[in-house]
C-alpha positions as CSV (number, residue, x, y, z in Angstrom):
1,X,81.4,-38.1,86.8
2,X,78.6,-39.4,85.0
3,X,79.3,-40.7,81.4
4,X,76.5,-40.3,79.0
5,X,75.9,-43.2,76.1
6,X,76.5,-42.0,72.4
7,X,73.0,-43.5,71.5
8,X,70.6,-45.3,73.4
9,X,71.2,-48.9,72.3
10,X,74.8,-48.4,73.2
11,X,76.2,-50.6,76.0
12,X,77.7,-47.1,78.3
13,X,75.5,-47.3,81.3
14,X,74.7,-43.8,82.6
15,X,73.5,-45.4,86.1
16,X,76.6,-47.3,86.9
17,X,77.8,-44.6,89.3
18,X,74.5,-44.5,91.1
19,X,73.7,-48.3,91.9
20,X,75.9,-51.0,93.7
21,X,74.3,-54.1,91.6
22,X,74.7,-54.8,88.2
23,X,71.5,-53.2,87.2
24,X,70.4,-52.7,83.4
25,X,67.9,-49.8,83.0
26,X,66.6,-50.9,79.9
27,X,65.4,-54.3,81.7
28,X,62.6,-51.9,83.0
29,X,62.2,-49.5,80.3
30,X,61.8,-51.7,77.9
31,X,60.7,-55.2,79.3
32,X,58.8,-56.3,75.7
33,X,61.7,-56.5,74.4
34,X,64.1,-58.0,77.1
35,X,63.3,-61.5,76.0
36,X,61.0,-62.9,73.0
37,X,58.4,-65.0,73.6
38,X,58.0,-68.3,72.0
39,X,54.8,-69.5,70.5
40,X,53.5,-71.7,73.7
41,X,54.0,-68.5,75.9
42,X,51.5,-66.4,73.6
43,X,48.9,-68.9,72.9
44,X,46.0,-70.1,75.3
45,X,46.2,-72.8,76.4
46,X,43.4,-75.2,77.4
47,X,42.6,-75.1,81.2
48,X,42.8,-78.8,81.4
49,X,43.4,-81.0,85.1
50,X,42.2,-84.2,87.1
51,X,40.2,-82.9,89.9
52,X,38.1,-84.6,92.2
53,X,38.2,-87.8,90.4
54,X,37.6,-86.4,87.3
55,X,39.2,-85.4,84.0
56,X,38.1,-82.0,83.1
57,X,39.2,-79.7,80.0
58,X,37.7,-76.2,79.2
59,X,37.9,-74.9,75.7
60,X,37.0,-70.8,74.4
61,X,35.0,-71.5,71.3
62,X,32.2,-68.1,71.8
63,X,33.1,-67.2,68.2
64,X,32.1,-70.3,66.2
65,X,28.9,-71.9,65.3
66,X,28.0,-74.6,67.7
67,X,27.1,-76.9,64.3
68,X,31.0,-76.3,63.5
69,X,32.1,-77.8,66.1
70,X,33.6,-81.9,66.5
71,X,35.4,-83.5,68.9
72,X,37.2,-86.4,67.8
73,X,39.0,-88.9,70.2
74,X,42.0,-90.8,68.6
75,X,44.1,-93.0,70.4
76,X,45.2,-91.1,73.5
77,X,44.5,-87.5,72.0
78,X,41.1,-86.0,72.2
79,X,41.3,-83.3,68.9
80,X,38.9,-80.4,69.0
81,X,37.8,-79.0,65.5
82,X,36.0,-75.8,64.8
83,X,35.3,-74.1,61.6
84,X,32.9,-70.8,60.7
85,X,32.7,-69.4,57.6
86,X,31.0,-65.8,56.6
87,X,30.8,-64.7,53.0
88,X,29.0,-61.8,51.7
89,X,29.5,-58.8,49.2
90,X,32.9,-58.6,48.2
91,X,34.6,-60.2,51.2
92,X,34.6,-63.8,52.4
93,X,36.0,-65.1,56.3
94,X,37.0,-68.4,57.3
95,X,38.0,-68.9,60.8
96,X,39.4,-72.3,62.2
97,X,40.3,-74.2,65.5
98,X,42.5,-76.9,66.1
99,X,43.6,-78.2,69.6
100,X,44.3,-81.5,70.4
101,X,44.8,-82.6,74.5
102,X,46.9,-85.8,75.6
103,X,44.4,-87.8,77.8
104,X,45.9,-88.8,80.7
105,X,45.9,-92.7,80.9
106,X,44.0,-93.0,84.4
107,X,41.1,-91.0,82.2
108,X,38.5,-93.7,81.0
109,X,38.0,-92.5,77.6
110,X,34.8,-94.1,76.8
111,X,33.2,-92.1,79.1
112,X,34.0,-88.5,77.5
113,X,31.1,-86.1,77.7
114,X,31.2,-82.5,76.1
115,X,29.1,-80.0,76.7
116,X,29.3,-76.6,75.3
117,X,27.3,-73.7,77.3
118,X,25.5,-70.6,76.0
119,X,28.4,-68.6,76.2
120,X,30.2,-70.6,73.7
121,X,32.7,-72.2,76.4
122,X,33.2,-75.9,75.6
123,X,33.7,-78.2,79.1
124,X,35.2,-82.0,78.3
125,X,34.7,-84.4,81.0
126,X,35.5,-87.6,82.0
127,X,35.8,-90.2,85.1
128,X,39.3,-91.8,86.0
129,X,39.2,-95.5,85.3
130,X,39.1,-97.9,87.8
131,X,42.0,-99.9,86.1
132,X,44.9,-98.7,83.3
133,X,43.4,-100.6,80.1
134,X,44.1,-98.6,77.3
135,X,42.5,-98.7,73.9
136,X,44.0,-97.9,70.8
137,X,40.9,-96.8,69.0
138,X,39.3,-93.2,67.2
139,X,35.6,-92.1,68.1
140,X,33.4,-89.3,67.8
141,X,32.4,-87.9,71.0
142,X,28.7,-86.2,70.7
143,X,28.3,-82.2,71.9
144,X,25.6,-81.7,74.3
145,X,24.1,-77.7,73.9
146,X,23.3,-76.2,77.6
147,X,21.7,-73.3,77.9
148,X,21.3,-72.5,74.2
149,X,20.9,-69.0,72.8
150,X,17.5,-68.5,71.8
């Protein structure tokens, strides 16, 4: 006989009878809230990878001003920095980016070039070295503009 749950979050299980595995129902009615997500699974991440002898990251920046935008390398870490700001009649916005990337150390850091397309997408790239010296030292890394918006 089939035994009906009191409510729904109740642990009775009308489909016990029916199945031969331990299945849950809820597991597919509900999958948003069979597990929480923690914060690395809900933010982007930078697509970022050494690929034919080259160190490549690409960055989603569309909604800033290209003038707003600074990469800064410091040590190992290459920090990306964007900041817009709107104000008008009665309302003021301020939107800002922060991602920093662990440089591998086979990734010859002097030679970092950005360049940031007309679609706002920022692409960092860099050689592999030839031989593991690594610097401890901070630069500024200068953004080249490709395909500007006219």
């Amino acid at each position: 006989m089939l035994s009906i749950p009191r409510s729904y979050f109740d642990d009775d299980d009308i489909w016990s009878p029916l199945t031969a595995y331990n299945y849950r129902p809820r597991s597919w009615l509900l999958p948003s809230l069979d597990r929480f997500l923690t914060l690395d699974e809900m933010v982007e991440k930078p697509s970022s990878m050494i690929r034919n002898g080259k160190f490549q990251a690409d960055l989603d920046l569309r909604n800033f001003d290209p003038n707003g935008i600074n990469v800064k390398m410091d040590g190992n870490t290459l920090q990306v920095n964007a900041k817009q700001e709107k104000k008008g009649d009665g309302h003021y916005e301020f939107h800002e980016f922060i991602r920093k990337i662990s440089i591998p150390k086979e990734v010859a850091e002097d030679e970092l070039k950005c360049k940031l397309d007309k679609d706002g997408r920022l692409r960092i790239e860099a050689p592999l070295k030839k031989n593991l010296e690594i610097e401890e030292k901070e630069r500024n890394i200068p953004i080249e503009f490709v395909n500007k918006k006219k």
